[in-house]
C-alpha positions as a Markdown table, in Angstrom:
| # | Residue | x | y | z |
|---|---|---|---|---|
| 1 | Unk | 0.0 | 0.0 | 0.0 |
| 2 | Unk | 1.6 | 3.5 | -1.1 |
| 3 | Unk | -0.7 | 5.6 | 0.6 |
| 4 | Unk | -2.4 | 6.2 | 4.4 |
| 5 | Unk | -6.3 | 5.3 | 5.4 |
| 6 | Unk | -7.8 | 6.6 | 8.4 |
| 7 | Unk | -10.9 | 5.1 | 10.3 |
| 8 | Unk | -12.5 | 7.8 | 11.7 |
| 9 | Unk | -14.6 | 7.1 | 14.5 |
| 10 | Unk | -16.6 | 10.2 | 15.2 |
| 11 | Unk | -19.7 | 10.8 | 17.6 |
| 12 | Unk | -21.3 | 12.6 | 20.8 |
| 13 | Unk | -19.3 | 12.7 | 24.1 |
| 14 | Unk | -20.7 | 9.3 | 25.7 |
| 15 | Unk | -21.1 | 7.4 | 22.9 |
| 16 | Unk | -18.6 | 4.9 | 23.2 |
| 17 | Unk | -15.8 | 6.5 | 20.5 |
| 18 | Unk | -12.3 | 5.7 | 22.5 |
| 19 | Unk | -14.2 | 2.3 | 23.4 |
| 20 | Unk | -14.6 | 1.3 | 20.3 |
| 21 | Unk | -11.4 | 2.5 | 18.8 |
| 22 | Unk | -9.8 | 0.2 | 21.2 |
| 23 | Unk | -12.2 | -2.4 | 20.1 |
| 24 | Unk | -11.2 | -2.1 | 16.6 |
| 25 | Unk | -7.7 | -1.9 | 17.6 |
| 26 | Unk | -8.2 | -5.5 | 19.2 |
| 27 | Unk | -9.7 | -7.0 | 16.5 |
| 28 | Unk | -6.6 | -6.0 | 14.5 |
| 29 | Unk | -4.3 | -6.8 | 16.3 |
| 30 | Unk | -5.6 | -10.3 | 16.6 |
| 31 | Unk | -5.9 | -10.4 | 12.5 |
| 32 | Unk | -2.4 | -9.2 | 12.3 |
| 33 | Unk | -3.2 | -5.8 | 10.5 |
| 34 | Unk | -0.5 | -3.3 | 11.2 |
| 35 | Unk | -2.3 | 0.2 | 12.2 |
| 36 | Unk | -1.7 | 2.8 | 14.7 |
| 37 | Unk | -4.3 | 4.6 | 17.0 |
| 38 | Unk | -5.0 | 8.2 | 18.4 |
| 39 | Unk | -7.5 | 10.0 | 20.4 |
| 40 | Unk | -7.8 | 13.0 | 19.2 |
| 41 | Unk | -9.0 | 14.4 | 22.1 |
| 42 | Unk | -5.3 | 14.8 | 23.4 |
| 43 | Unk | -3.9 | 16.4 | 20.4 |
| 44 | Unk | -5.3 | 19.7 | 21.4 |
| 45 | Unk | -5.7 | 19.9 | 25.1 |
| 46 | Unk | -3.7 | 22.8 | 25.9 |
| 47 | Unk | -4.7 | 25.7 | 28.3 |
| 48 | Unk | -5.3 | 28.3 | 27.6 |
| 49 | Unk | -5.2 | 28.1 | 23.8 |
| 50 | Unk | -2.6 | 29.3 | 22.1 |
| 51 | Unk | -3.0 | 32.6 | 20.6 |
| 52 | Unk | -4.6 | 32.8 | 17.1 |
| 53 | Unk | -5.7 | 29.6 | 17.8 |
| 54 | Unk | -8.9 | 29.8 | 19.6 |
| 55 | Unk | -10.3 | 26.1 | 18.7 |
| 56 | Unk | -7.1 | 24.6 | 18.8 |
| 57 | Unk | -7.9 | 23.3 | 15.4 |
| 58 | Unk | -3.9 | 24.7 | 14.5 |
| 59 | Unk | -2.5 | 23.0 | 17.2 |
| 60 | Unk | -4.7 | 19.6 | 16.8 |
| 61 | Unk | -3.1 | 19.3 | 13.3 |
| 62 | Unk | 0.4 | 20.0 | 14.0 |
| 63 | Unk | 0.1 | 17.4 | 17.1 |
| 64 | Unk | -1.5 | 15.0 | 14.4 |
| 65 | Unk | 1.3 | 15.4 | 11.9 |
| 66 | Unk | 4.0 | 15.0 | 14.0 |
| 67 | Unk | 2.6 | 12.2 | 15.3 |
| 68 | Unk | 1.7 | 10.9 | 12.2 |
| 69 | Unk | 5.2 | 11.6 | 10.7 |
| 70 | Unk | 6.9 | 9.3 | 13.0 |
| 71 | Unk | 4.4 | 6.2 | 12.3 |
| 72 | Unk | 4.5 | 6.4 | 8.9 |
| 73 | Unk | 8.6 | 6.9 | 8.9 |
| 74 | Unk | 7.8 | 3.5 | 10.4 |
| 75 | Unk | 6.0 | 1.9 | 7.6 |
| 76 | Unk | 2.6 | 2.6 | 9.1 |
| 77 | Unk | -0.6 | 3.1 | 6.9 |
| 78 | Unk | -3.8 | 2.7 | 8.3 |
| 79 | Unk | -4.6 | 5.1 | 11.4 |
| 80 | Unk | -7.9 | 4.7 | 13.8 |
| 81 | Unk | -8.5 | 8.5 | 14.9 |
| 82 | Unk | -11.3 | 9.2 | 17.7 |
| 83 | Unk | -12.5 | 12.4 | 18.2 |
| 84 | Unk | -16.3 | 14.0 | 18.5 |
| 85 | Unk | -16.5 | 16.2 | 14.9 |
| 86 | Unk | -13.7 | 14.2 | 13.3 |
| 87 | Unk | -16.0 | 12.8 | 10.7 |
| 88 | Unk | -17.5 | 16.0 | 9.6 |
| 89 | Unk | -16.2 | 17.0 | 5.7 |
| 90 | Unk | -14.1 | 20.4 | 7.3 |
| 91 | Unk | -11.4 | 17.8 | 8.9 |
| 92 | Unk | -11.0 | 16.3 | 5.2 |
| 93 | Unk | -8.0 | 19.0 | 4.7 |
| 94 | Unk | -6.6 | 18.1 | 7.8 |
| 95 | Unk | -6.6 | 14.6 | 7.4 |
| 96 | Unk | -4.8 | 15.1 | 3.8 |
| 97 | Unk | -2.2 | 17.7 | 4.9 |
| 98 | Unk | -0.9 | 15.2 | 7.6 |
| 99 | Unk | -1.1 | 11.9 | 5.8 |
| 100 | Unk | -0.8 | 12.6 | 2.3 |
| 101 | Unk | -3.3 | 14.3 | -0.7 |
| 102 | Unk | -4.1 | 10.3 | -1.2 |
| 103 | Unk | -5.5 | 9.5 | 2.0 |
| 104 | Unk | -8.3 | 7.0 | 2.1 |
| 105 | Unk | -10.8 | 8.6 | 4.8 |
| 106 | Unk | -13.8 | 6.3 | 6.2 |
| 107 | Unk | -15.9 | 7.9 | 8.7 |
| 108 | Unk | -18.0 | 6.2 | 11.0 |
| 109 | Unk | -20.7 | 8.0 | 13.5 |
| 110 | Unk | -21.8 | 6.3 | 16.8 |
| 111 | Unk | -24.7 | 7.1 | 17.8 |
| 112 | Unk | -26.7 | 7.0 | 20.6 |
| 113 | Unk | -29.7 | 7.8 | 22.6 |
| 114 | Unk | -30.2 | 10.8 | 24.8 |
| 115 | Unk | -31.1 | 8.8 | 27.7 |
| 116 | Unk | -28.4 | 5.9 | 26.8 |
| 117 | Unk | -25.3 | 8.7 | 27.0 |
| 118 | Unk | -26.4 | 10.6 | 30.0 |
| 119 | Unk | -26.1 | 7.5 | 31.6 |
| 120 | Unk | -22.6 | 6.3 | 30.3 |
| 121 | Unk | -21.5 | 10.2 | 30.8 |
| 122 | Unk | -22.9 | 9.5 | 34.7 |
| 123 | Unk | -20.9 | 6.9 | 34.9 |
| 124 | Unk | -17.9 | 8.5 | 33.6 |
| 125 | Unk | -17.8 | 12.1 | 34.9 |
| 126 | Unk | -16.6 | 11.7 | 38.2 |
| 127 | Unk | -15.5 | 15.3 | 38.8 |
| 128 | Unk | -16.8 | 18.8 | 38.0 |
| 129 | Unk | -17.9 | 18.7 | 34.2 |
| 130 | Unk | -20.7 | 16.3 | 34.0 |
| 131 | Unk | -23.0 | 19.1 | 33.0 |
| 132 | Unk | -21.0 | 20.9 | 30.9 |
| 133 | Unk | -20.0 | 17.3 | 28.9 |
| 134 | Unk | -24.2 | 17.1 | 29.1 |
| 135 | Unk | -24.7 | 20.2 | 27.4 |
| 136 | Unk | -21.7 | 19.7 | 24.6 |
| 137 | Unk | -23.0 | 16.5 | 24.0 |
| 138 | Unk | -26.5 | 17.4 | 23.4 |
| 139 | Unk | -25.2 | 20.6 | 21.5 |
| 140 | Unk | -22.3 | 18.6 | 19.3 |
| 141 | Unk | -25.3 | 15.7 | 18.5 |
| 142 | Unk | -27.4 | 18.0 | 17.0 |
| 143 | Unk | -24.7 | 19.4 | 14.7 |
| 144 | Unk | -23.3 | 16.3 | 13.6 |
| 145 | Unk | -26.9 | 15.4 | 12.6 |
| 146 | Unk | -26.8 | 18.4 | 10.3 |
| 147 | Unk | -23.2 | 18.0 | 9.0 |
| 148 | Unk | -21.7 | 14.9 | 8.7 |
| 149 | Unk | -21.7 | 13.7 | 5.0 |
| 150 | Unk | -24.4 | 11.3 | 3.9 |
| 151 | Unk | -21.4 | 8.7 | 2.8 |
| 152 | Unk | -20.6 | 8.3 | 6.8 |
| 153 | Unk | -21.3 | 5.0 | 8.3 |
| 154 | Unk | -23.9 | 5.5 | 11.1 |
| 155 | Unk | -23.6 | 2.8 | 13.6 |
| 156 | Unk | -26.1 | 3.1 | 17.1 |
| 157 | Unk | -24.5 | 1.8 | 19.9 |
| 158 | Unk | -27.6 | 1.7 | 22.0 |
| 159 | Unk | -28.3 | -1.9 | 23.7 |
| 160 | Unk | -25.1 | -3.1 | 21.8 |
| 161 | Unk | -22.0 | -5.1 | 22.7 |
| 162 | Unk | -18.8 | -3.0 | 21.9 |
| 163 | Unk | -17.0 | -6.0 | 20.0 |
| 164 | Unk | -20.2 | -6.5 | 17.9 |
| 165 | Unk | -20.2 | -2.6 | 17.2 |
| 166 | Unk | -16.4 | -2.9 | 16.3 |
| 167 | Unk | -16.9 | -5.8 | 14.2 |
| 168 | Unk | -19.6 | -3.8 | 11.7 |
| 169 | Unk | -16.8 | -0.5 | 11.8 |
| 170 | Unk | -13.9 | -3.0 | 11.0 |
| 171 | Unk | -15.9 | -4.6 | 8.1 |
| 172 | Unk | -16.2 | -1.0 | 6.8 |
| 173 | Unk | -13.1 | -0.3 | 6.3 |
| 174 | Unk | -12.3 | -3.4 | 4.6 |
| 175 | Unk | -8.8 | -3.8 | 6.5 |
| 176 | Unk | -9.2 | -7.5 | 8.0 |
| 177 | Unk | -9.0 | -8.8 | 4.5 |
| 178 | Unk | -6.8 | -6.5 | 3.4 |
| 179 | Unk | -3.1 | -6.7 | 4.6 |
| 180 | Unk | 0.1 | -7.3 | 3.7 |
| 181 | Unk | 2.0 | -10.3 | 5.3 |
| 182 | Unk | 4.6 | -8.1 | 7.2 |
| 183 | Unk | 4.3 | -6.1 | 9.9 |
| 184 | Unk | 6.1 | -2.4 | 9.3 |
Protein backbone atom coordinates (compact mmCIF):
# COMPACT_ATOMS: atom_id res chain seq x y z
CA UNK A 1 0.00 0.00 0.00
CA UNK A 2 1.64 3.51 -1.09
CA UNK A 3 -0.68 5.59 0.62
CA UNK A 4 -2.38 6.16 4.41
CA UNK A 5 -6.26 5.31 5.39
CA UNK A 6 -7.81 6.56 8.37
CA UNK A 7 -10.88 5.15 10.32
CA UNK A 8 -12.49 7.83 11.70
CA UNK A 9 -14.56 7.09 14.53
CA UNK A 10 -16.61 10.16 15.16
CA UNK A 11 -19.67 10.82 17.58
CA UNK A 12 -21.28 12.57 20.85
CA UNK A 13 -19.26 12.69 24.06
CA UNK A 14 -20.67 9.33 25.71
CA UNK A 15 -21.10 7.36 22.87
CA UNK A 16 -18.60 4.92 23.21
CA UNK A 17 -15.76 6.46 20.52
CA UNK A 18 -12.31 5.73 22.46
CA UNK A 19 -14.22 2.28 23.38
CA UNK A 20 -14.59 1.31 20.35
CA UNK A 21 -11.43 2.50 18.79
CA UNK A 22 -9.77 0.16 21.21
CA UNK A 23 -12.21 -2.45 20.08
CA UNK A 24 -11.23 -2.06 16.55
CA UNK A 25 -7.66 -1.91 17.57
CA UNK A 26 -8.19 -5.50 19.20
CA UNK A 27 -9.73 -7.05 16.55
CA UNK A 28 -6.64 -5.96 14.52
CA UNK A 29 -4.32 -6.83 16.32
CA UNK A 30 -5.59 -10.26 16.60
CA UNK A 31 -5.88 -10.39 12.49
CA UNK A 32 -2.43 -9.21 12.35
CA UNK A 33 -3.18 -5.75 10.49
CA UNK A 34 -0.53 -3.28 11.16
CA UNK A 35 -2.28 0.21 12.18
CA UNK A 36 -1.66 2.80 14.70
CA UNK A 37 -4.27 4.58 17.00
CA UNK A 38 -4.96 8.16 18.41
CA UNK A 39 -7.45 10.05 20.41
CA UNK A 40 -7.81 13.01 19.21
CA UNK A 41 -9.04 14.43 22.11
CA UNK A 42 -5.30 14.82 23.39
CA UNK A 43 -3.91 16.36 20.44
CA UNK A 44 -5.33 19.71 21.40
CA UNK A 45 -5.73 19.90 25.06
CA UNK A 46 -3.70 22.80 25.92
CA UNK A 47 -4.74 25.73 28.28
CA UNK A 48 -5.34 28.27 27.60
CA UNK A 49 -5.20 28.05 23.80
CA UNK A 50 -2.63 29.28 22.06
CA UNK A 51 -3.00 32.57 20.57
CA UNK A 52 -4.60 32.84 17.05
CA UNK A 53 -5.66 29.60 17.83
CA UNK A 54 -8.95 29.77 19.61
CA UNK A 55 -10.27 26.08 18.71
CA UNK A 56 -7.13 24.60 18.79
CA UNK A 57 -7.88 23.29 15.37
CA UNK A 58 -3.95 24.74 14.50
CA UNK A 59 -2.50 23.01 17.24
CA UNK A 60 -4.68 19.56 16.77
CA UNK A 61 -3.13 19.33 13.30
CA UNK A 62 0.43 20.00 14.01
CA UNK A 63 0.13 17.44 17.12
CA UNK A 64 -1.53 15.03 14.44
CA UNK A 65 1.26 15.38 11.94
CA UNK A 66 4.05 15.03 13.97
CA UNK A 67 2.60 12.23 15.27
CA UNK A 68 1.67 10.93 12.22
CA UNK A 69 5.17 11.58 10.65
CA UNK A 70 6.85 9.29 13.01
CA UNK A 71 4.42 6.22 12.25
CA UNK A 72 4.48 6.38 8.87
CA UNK A 73 8.60 6.93 8.94
CA UNK A 74 7.75 3.48 10.38
CA UNK A 75 6.05 1.94 7.62
CA UNK A 76 2.63 2.57 9.13
CA UNK A 77 -0.55 3.13 6.89
CA UNK A 78 -3.84 2.65 8.31
CA UNK A 79 -4.60 5.06 11.42
CA UNK A 80 -7.92 4.70 13.76
CA UNK A 81 -8.53 8.53 14.89
CA UNK A 82 -11.25 9.15 17.75
CA UNK A 83 -12.47 12.37 18.18
CA UNK A 84 -16.34 13.98 18.53
CA UNK A 85 -16.45 16.23 14.90
CA UNK A 86 -13.72 14.17 13.33
CA UNK A 87 -16.00 12.79 10.65
CA UNK A 88 -17.46 16.05 9.63
CA UNK A 89 -16.16 17.02 5.74
CA UNK A 90 -14.07 20.41 7.28
CA UNK A 91 -11.41 17.81 8.93
CA UNK A 92 -11.00 16.26 5.19
CA UNK A 93 -8.02 18.96 4.65
CA UNK A 94 -6.60 18.13 7.81
CA UNK A 95 -6.57 14.65 7.41
CA UNK A 96 -4.78 15.07 3.81
CA UNK A 97 -2.19 17.69 4.85
CA UNK A 98 -0.87 15.20 7.58
CA UNK A 99 -1.14 11.92 5.83
CA UNK A 100 -0.83 12.65 2.34
CA UNK A 101 -3.28 14.29 -0.72
CA UNK A 102 -4.09 10.26 -1.22
CA UNK A 103 -5.52 9.52 2.03
CA UNK A 104 -8.31 7.03 2.10
CA UNK A 105 -10.84 8.58 4.79
CA UNK A 106 -13.76 6.26 6.23
CA UNK A 107 -15.93 7.86 8.74
CA UNK A 108 -18.05 6.17 10.98
CA UNK A 109 -20.72 8.02 13.52
CA UNK A 110 -21.80 6.31 16.85
CA UNK A 111 -24.72 7.10 17.83
CA UNK A 112 -26.73 7.00 20.57
CA UNK A 113 -29.68 7.84 22.59
CA UNK A 114 -30.19 10.84 24.84
CA UNK A 115 -31.07 8.77 27.68
CA UNK A 116 -28.36 5.93 26.76
CA UNK A 117 -25.31 8.66 27.05
CA UNK A 118 -26.41 10.61 30.03
CA UNK A 119 -26.09 7.48 31.64
CA UNK A 120 -22.56 6.34 30.27
CA UNK A 121 -21.55 10.24 30.81
CA UNK A 122 -22.88 9.49 34.73
CA UNK A 123 -20.89 6.94 34.86
CA UNK A 124 -17.86 8.46 33.55
CA UNK A 125 -17.78 12.14 34.89
CA UNK A 126 -16.65 11.72 38.24
CA UNK A 127 -15.51 15.27 38.80
CA UNK A 128 -16.84 18.76 37.95
CA UNK A 129 -17.88 18.73 34.16
CA UNK A 130 -20.71 16.29 33.97
CA UNK A 131 -23.04 19.07 33.04
CA UNK A 132 -21.03 20.95 30.90
CA UNK A 133 -19.96 17.29 28.87
CA UNK A 134 -24.20 17.13 29.06
CA UNK A 135 -24.75 20.25 27.40
CA UNK A 136 -21.67 19.74 24.60
CA UNK A 137 -22.98 16.48 23.96
CA UNK A 138 -26.47 17.37 23.40
CA UNK A 139 -25.20 20.62 21.50
CA UNK A 140 -22.29 18.61 19.34
CA UNK A 141 -25.27 15.66 18.48
CA UNK A 142 -27.39 18.00 17.00
CA UNK A 143 -24.67 19.43 14.66
CA UNK A 144 -23.27 16.33 13.59
CA UNK A 145 -26.88 15.36 12.64
CA UNK A 146 -26.81 18.42 10.27
CA UNK A 147 -23.16 17.98 9.02
CA UNK A 148 -21.73 14.91 8.70
CA UNK A 149 -21.66 13.73 4.99
CA UNK A 150 -24.41 11.33 3.91
CA UNK A 151 -21.42 8.69 2.81
CA UNK A 152 -20.63 8.33 6.76
CA UNK A 153 -21.32 5.01 8.27
CA UNK A 154 -23.88 5.53 11.11
CA UNK A 155 -23.58 2.83 13.61
CA UNK A 156 -26.07 3.05 17.09
CA UNK A 157 -24.47 1.78 19.85
CA UNK A 158 -27.60 1.73 22.00
CA UNK A 159 -28.32 -1.93 23.68
CA UNK A 160 -25.05 -3.09 21.84
CA UNK A 161 -22.04 -5.09 22.71
CA UNK A 162 -18.85 -2.97 21.89
CA UNK A 163 -17.03 -5.98 19.98
CA UNK A 164 -20.24 -6.48 17.93
CA UNK A 165 -20.25 -2.58 17.19
CA UNK A 166 -16.40 -2.87 16.31
CA UNK A 167 -16.91 -5.85 14.22
CA UNK A 168 -19.55 -3.84 11.71
CA UNK A 169 -16.76 -0.54 11.80
CA UNK A 170 -13.88 -3.03 11.00
CA UNK A 171 -15.92 -4.64 8.10
CA UNK A 172 -16.23 -0.96 6.75
CA UNK A 173 -13.14 -0.27 6.35
CA UNK A 174 -12.26 -3.40 4.56
CA UNK A 175 -8.76 -3.82 6.49
CA UNK A 176 -9.17 -7.52 8.00
CA UNK A 177 -8.96 -8.85 4.48
CA UNK A 178 -6.82 -6.54 3.37
CA UNK A 179 -3.10 -6.69 4.63
CA UNK A 180 0.07 -7.31 3.74
CA UNK A 181 1.98 -10.27 5.27
CA UNK A 182 4.61 -8.06 7.21
CA UNK A 183 4.28 -6.09 9.85
CA UNK A 184 6.06 -2.44 9.31
Amino acid sequence: MDHAEVLLIGGRAGVGKTTVGWEVSALLRGAAVPHAVIDGDFMGQVHPAPEGDPHRAEITERNLTAVWTNYAQRGYRRLIYTNTLSVVPETTGMFERAMGSRVRIVRVLLTATDATTRARLERRELGSELETEWESSTRKARLLDQRVPPDAMRVATDGRAVADIAHEVVAATGWAGQHPATRP
